[in-house]
C-alpha positions as a Markdown table, in Angstrom:
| # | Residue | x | y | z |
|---|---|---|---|---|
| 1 | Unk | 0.0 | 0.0 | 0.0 |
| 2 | Unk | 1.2 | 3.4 | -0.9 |
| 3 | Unk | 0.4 | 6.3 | 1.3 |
| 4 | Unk | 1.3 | 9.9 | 0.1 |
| 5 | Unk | 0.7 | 13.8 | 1.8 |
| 6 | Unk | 1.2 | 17.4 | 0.9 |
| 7 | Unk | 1.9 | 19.6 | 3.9 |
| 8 | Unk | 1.1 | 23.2 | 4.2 |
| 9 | Unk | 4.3 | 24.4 | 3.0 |
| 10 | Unk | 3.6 | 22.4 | 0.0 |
| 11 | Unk | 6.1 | 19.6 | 0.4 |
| 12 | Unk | 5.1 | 16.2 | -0.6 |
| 13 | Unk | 5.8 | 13.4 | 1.2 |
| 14 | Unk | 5.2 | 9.5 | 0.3 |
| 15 | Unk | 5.1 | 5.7 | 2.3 |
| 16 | Unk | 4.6 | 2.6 | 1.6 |
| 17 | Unk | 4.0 | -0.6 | 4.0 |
| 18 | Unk | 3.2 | -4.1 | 2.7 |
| 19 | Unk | 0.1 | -5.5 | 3.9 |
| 20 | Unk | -0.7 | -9.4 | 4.3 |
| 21 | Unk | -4.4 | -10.4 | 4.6 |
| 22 | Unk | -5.4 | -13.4 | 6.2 |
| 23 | Unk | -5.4 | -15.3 | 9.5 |
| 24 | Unk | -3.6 | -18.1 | 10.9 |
| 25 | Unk | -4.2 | -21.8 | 9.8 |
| 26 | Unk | -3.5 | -24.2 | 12.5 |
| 27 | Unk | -3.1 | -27.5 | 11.6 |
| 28 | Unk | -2.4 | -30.5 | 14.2 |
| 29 | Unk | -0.4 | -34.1 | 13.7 |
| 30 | Unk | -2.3 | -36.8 | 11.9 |
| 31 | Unk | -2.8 | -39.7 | 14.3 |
| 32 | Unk | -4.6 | -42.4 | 14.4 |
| 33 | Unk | -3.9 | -45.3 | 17.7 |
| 34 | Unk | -4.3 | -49.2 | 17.1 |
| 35 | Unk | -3.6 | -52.3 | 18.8 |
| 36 | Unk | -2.9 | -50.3 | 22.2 |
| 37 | Unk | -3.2 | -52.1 | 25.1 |
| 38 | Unk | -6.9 | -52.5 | 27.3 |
| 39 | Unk | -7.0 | -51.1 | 30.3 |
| 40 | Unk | -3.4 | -49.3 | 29.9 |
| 41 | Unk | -2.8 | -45.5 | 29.6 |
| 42 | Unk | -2.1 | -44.1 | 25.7 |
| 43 | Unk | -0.1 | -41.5 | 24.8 |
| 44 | Unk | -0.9 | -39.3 | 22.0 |
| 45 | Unk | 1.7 | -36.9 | 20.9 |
| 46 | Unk | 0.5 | -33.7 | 19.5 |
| 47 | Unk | 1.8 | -30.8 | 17.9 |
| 48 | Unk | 1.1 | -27.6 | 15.8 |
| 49 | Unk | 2.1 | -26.4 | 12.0 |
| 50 | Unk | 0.9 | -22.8 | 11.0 |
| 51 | Unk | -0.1 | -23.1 | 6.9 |
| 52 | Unk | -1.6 | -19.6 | 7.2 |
| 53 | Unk | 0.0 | -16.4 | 6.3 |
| 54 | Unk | 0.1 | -14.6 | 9.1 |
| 55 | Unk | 2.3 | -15.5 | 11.9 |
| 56 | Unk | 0.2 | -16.7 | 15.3 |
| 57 | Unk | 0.7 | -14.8 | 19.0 |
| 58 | Unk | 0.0 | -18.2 | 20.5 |
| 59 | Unk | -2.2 | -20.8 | 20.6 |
| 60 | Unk | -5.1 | -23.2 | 22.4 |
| 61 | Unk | -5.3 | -27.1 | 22.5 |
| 62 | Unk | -8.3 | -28.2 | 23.8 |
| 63 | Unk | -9.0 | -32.3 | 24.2 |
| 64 | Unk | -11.7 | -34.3 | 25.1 |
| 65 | Unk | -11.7 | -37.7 | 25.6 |
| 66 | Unk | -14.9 | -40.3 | 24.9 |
| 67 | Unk | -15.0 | -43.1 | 27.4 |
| 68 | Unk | -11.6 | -42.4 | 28.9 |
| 69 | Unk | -9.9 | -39.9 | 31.1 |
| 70 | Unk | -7.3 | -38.0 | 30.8 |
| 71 | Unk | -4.7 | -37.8 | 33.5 |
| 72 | Unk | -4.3 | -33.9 | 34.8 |
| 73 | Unk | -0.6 | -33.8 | 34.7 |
| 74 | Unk | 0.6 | -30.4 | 33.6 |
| 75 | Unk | 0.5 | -26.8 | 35.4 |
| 76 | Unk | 0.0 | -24.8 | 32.2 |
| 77 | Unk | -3.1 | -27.0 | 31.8 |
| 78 | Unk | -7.1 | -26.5 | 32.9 |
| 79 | Unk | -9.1 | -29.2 | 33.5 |
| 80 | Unk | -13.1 | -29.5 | 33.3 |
| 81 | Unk | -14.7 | -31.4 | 36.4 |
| 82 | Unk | -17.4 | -32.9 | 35.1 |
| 83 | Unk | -18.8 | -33.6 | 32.1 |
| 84 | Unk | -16.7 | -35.8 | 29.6 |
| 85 | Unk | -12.8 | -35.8 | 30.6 |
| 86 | Unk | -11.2 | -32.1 | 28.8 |
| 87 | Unk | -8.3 | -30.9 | 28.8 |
| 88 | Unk | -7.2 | -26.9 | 27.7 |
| 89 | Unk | -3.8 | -25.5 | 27.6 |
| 90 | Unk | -2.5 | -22.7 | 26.2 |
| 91 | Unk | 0.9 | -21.5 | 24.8 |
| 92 | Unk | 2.4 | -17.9 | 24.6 |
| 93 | Unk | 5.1 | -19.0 | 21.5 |
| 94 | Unk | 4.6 | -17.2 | 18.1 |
| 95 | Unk | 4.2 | -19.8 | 15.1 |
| 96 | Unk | 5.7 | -17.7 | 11.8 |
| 97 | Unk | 4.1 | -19.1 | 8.7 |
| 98 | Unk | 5.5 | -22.2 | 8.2 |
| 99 | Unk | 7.0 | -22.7 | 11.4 |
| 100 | Unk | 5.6 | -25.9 | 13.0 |
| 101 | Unk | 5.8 | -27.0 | 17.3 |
| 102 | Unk | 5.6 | -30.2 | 18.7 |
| 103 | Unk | 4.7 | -31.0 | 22.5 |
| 104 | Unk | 7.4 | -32.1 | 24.4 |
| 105 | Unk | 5.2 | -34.4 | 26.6 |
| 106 | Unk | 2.5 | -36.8 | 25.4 |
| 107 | Unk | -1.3 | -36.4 | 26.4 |
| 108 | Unk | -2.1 | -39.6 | 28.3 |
| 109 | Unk | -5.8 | -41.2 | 28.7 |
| 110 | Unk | -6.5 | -44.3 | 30.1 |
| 111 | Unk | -9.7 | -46.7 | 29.8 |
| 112 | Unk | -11.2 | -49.3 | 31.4 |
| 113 | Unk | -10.8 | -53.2 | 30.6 |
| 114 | Unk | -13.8 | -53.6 | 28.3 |
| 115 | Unk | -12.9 | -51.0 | 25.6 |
| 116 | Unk | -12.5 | -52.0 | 22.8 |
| 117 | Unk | -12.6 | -48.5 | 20.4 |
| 118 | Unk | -12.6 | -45.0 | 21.9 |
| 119 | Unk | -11.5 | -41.6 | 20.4 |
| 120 | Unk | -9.6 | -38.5 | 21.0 |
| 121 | Unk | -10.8 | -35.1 | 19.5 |
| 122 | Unk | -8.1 | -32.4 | 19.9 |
| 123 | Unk | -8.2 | -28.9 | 18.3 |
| 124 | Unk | -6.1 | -26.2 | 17.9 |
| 125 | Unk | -6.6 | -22.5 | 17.6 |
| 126 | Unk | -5.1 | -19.2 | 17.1 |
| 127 | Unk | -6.7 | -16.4 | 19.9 |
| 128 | Unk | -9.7 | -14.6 | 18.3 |
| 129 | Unk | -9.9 | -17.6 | 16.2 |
| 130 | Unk | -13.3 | -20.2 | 16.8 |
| 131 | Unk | -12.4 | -22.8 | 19.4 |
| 132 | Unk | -15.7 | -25.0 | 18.5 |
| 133 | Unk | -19.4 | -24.4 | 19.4 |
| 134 | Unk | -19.1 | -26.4 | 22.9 |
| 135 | Unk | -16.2 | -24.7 | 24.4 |
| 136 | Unk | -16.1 | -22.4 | 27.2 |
| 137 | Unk | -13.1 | -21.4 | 29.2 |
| 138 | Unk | -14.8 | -21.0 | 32.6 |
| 139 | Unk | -15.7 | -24.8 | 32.4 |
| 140 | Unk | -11.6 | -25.6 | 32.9 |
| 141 | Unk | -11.4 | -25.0 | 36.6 |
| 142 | Unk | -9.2 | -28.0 | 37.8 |
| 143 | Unk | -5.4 | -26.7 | 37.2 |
| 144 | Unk | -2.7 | -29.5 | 36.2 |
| 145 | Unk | -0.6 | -31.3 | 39.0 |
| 146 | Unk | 2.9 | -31.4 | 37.7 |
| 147 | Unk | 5.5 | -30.2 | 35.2 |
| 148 | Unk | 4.7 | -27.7 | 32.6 |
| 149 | Unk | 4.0 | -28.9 | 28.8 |
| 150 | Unk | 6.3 | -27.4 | 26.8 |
| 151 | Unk | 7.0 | -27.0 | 22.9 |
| 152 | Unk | 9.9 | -27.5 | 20.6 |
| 153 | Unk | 10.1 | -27.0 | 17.1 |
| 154 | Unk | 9.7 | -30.2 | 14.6 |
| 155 | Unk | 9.5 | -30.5 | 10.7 |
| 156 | Unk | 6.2 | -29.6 | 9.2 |
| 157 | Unk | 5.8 | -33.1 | 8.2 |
| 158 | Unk | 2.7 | -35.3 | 9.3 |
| 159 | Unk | 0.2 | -32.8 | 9.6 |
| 160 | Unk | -3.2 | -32.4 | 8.2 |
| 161 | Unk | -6.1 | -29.6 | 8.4 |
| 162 | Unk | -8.5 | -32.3 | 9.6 |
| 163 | Unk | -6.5 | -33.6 | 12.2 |
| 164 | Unk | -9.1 | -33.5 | 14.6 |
| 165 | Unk | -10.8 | -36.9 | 15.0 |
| 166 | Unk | -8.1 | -39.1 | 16.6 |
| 167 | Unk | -9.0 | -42.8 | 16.7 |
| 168 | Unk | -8.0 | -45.6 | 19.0 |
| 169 | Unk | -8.5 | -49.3 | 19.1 |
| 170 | Unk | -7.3 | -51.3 | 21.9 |
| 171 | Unk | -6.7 | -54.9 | 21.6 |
| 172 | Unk | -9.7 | -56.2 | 23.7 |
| 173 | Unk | -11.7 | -58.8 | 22.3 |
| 174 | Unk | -15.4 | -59.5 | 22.2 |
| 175 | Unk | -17.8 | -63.0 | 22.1 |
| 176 | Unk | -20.8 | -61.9 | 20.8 |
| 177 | Unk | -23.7 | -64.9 | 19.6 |
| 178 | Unk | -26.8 | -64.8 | 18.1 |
| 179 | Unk | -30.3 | -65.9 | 20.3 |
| 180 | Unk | -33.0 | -68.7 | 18.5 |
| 181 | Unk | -35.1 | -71.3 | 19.3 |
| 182 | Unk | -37.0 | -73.7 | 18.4 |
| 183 | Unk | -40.8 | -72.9 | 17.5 |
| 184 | Unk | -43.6 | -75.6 | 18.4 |
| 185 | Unk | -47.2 | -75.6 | 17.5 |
| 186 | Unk | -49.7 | -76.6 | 14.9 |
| 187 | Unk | -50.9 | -75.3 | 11.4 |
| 188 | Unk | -52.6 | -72.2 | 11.9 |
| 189 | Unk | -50.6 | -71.4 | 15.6 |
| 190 | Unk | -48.9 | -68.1 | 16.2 |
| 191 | Unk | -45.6 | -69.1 | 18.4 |
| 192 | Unk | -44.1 | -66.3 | 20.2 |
| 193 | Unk | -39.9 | -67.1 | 20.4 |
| 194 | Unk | -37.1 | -65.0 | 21.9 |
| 195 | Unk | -34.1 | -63.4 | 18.9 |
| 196 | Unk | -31.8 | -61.4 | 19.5 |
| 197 | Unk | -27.9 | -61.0 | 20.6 |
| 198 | Unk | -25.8 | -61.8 | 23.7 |
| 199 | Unk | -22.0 | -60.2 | 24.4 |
| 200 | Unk | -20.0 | -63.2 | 26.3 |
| 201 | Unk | -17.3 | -60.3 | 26.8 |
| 202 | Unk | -14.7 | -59.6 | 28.0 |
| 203 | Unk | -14.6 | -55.9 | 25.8 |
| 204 | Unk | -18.0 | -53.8 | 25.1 |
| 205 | Unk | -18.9 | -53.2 | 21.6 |
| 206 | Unk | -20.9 | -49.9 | 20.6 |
| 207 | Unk | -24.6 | -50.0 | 19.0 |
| 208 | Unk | -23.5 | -48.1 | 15.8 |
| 209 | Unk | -20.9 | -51.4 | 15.0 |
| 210 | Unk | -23.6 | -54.4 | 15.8 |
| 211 | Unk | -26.7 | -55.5 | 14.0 |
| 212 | Unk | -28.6 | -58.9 | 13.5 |
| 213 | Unk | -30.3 | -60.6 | 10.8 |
| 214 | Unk | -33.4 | -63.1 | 11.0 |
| 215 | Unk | -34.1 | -64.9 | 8.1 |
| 216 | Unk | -37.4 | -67.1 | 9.0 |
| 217 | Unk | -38.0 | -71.1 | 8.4 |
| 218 | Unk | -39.6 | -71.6 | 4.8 |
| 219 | Unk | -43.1 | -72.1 | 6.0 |
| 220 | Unk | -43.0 | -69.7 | 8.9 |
| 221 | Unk | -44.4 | -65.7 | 9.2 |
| 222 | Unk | -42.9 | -63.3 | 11.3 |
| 223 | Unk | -45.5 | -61.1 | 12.3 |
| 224 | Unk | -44.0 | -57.5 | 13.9 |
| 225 | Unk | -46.2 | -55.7 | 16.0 |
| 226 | Unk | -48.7 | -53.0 | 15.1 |
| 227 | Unk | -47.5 | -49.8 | 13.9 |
| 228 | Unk | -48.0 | -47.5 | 16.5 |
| 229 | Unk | -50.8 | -45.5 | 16.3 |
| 230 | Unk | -50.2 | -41.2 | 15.2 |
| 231 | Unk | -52.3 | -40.1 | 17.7 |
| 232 | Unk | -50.0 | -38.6 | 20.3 |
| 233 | Unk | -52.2 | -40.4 | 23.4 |
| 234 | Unk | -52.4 | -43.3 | 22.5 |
| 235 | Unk | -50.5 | -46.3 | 24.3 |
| 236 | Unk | -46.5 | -46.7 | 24.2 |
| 237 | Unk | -45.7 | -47.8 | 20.8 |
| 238 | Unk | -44.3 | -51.8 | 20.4 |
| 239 | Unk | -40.6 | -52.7 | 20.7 |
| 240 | Unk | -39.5 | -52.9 | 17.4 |
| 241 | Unk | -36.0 | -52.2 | 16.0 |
| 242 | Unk | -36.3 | -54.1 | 12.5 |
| 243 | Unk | -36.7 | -53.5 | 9.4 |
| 244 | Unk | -39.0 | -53.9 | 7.0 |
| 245 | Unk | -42.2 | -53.3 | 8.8 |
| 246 | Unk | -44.1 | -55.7 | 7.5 |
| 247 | Unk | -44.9 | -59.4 | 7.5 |
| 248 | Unk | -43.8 | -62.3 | 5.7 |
| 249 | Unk | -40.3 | -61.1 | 4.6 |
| 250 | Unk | -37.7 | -63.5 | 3.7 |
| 251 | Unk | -35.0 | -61.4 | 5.9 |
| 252 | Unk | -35.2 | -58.8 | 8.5 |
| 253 | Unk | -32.4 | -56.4 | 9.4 |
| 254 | Unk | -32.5 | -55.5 | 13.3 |
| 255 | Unk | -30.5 | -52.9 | 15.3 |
| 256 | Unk | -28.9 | -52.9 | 19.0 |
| 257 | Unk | -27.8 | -51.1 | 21.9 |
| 258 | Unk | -24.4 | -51.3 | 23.2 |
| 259 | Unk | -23.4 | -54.3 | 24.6 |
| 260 | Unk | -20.9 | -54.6 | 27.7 |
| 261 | Unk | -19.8 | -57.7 | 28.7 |
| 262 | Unk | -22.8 | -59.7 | 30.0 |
| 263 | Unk | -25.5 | -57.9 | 28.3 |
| 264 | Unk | -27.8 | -59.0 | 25.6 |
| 265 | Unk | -30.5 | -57.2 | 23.0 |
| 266 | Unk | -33.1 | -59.4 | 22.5 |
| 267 | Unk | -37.1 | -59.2 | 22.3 |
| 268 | Unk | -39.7 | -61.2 | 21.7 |
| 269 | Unk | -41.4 | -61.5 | 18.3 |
| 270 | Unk | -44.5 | -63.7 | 16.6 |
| 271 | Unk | -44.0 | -66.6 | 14.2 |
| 272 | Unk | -47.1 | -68.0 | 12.6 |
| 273 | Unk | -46.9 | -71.8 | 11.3 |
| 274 | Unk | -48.4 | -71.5 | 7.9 |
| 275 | Unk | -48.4 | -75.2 | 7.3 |
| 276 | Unk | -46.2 | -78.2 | 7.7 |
| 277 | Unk | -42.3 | -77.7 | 7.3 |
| 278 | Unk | -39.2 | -78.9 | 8.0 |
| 279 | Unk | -36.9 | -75.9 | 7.1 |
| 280 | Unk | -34.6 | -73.6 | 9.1 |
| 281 | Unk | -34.6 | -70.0 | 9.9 |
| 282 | Unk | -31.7 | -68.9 | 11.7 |
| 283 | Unk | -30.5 | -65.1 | 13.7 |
| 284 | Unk | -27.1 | -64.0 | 12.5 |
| 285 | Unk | -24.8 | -61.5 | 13.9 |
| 286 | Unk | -23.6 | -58.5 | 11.4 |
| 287 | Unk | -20.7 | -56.8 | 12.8 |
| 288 | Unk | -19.4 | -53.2 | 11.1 |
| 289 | Unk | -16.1 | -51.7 | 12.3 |
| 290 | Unk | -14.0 | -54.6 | 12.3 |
| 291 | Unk | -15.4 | -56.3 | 14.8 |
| 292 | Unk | -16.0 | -59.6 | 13.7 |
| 293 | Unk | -12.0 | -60.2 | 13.5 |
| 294 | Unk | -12.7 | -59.4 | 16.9 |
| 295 | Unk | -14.9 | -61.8 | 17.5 |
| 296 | Unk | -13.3 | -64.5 | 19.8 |
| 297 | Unk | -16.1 | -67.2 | 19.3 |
| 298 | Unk | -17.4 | -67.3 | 15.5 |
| 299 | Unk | -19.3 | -70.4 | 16.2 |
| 300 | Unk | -22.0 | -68.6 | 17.9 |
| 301 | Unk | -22.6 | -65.7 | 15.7 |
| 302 | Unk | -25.5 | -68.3 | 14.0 |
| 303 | Unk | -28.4 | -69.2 | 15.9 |
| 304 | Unk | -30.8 | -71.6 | 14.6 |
| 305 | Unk | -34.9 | -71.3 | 14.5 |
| 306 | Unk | -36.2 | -74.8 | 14.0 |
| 307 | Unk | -39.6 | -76.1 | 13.9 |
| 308 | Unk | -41.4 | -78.9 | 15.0 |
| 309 | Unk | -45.2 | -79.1 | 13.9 |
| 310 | Unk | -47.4 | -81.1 | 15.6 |
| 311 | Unk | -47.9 | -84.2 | 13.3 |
| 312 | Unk | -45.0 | -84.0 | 10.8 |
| 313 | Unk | -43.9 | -86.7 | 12.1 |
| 314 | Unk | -44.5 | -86.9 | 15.8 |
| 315 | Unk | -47.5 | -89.8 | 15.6 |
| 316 | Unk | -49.6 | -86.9 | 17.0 |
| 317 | Unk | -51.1 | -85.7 | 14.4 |
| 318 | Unk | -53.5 | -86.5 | 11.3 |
| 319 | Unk | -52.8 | -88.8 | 8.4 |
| 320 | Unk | -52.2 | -88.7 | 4.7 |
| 321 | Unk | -56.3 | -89.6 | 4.8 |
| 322 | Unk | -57.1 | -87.3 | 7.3 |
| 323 | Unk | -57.5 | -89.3 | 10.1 |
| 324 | Unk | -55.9 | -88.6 | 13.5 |
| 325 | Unk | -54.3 | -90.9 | 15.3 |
| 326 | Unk | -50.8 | -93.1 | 14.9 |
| 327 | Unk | -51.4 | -96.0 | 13.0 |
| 328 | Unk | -52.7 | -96.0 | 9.1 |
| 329 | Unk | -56.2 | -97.3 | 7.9 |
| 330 | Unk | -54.4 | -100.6 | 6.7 |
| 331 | Unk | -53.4 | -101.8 | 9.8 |
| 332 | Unk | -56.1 | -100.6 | 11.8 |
| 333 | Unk | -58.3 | -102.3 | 9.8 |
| 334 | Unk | -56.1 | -105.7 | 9.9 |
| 335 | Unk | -56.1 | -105.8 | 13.6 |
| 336 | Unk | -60.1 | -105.0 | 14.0 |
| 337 | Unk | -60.7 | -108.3 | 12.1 |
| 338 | Unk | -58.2 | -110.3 | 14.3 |
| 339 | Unk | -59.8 | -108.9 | 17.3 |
| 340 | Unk | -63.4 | -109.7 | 16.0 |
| 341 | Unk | -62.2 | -113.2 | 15.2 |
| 342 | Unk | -60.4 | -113.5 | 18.8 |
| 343 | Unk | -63.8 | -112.6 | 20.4 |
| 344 | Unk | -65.7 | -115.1 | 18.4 |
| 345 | Unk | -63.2 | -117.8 | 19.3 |
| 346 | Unk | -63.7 | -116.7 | 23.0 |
| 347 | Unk | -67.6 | -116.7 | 22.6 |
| 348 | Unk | -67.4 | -120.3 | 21.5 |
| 349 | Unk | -65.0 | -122.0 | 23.6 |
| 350 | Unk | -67.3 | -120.6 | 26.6 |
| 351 | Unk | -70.3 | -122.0 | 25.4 |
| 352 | Unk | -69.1 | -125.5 | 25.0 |
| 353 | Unk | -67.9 | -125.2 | 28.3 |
| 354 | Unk | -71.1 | -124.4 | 29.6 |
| 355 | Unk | -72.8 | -127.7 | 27.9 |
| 356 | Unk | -70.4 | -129.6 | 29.1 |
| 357 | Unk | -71.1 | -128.9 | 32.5 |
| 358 | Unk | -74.7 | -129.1 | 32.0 |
């Protein structure tokens, strides 16, 4: 920019400054945490690379941990008390364009023996700049216990803009199996039977990485409840967390909660016998996220649903002809003529016995 004046006496005199638009960009280290140990503190190792064009005064980290805590070891730090587990430091060094910082000291969070993924969101940001919609400095009341965090200067290598998001997978392990049964009742019957899942532990898996599928016996009708009605007072609407919504599918997709070790997801659901059959349904875990390399037990992530229809077989029911009973018309038949003939026999041996006496 060129400035220029004329003073009174009529002298001229000229300036000119260079001006650089723009704000800091803040960029942090691209990690991601895998195979770390359950139930053991992880370090993450941080750091800061300014891709803007104008040099930073300073700069804020805040983290927040999901499902773990993070240990409240540095003095330059402020802690939040309750809510998730958050950390917020700030640093007083300039970052010229270009220039990038690591920490000198790792961030360390710690979970508990069942986790089996968790995350880390850390951000970074120049002062004046947005620190995200949730974050308030009064909230940070708990100061550090210990040494201070420092920074020293690093290539600005292994950064990324959306750094954010940092992932990490321990090396717990889960058992989770699928919940059938066996369904028993006649043409016509509407058999209620219990599907669903069940975690055998020892690590928890989340609801968004677990679903089940139930794929009904040939022969058999799941019927899901009633949709629930629109008006607003009616009663609670039916447990139902499949999909499709309507009867007689050949395969329904269910969802889940999150399972800790111990816990199951299971409900109870309708299966009308349409006739006589001898097929298999089954339930079948679906595991997203990598999970089912997790799995510790693949044997049990089928469950079978079997039938058994009162006379297909069982001598209970009716016959080819129609008749009910066990044995066919043939033989019944055969043995009511050697009974008649048995009785005739007896009839006559007793009346020569009665002559004879006579």
């Amino acid at each position: 920019m060129r400035l220029s004046a004329t003073g009174p006496d009529g002298q001229r005199a000229e300036a000119e400054t260079v001006m650089t638009a723009g704000t800091p960009e803040l960029w942090g280290k691209k990690l991601a945490i895998e195979d770390a140990p359950a139930g053991k503190a992880v370090e993450i190792w941080g750091g800061a690379l300014n891709r803007g064009p104008v040099a930073a005064s300073g700069f804020g980290v805040t983290v927040v941990a999901s499902r773990m805590e993070i240990d409240r070891r540095y003095d330059n730090c402020r802690y939040a008390e309750s809510g998730e587990s958050r950390a917020y430091c700030f640093f007083d060094t300039r970052v010229e364009p270009g220039e990038a910082y690591a920490f000198d000291a790792p961030f360390v969070v710690e979970g508990g023996e069942e986790l089996t993924k968790s995350s880390v969101n850390m951000s970074i940001f120049a002062p004046g700049q947005d620190a995200g919609p949730y974050f308030n400095a009064e909230e940070y009341t708990v100061p550090g216990a210990g040494p201070k965090l420092g920074l020293k200067p690093t290539e600005p290598k292994g950064f990324t803009q959306l750094s954010g998001h940092i992932s990490i997978d321990t090396d717990q392990r889960v058992d989770v199996g699928a919940v059938a049964g066996n369904l028993r009742g006649r043409p016509g019957d509407i058999v209620q039977l219990e599907v669903g899942l069940r975690n055998k532990g020892p690590g928890r898996i989340d609801a968004r990485y677990l679903r089940y599928e139930i794929v009904p016996p040939e022969g058999i009708t799941l019927m899901p409840p009633e949709k629930p009605s629109p008006d607003p007072e009616a009663d609670e609407a039916p447990y139902w967390i499949c999909s499709p919504w309507e009867p007689g599918e050949e395969r329904y997709t269910c969802g889940s909660k999150s399972l800790r070790p111990g816990a199951s997801e299971t409900q109870v659901l309708r299966f009308r016998i349409d006739g006589r059959t001898t097929g298999t349904g089954h339930v079948k875990v679906v595991f997203k996220g990598g999970y089912a390399e997790r799995d510790s037990d693949k044997g049990n992530n089928v469950a079978k649903i079997t039938v058994q229809v009162a006379g297909a077989g069982d001598g209970q029911g009716r016959d080819a002809d129609g008749r009910k009973g066990g044995l066919p018309w043939s033989l019944a038949a055969g043995a009511a003529v050697v009974g008649a003939l048995a009785l005739a026999a007896a009839v006559l041996y007793g009346i020569r016995r009665f002559h004879t006496r006579g």
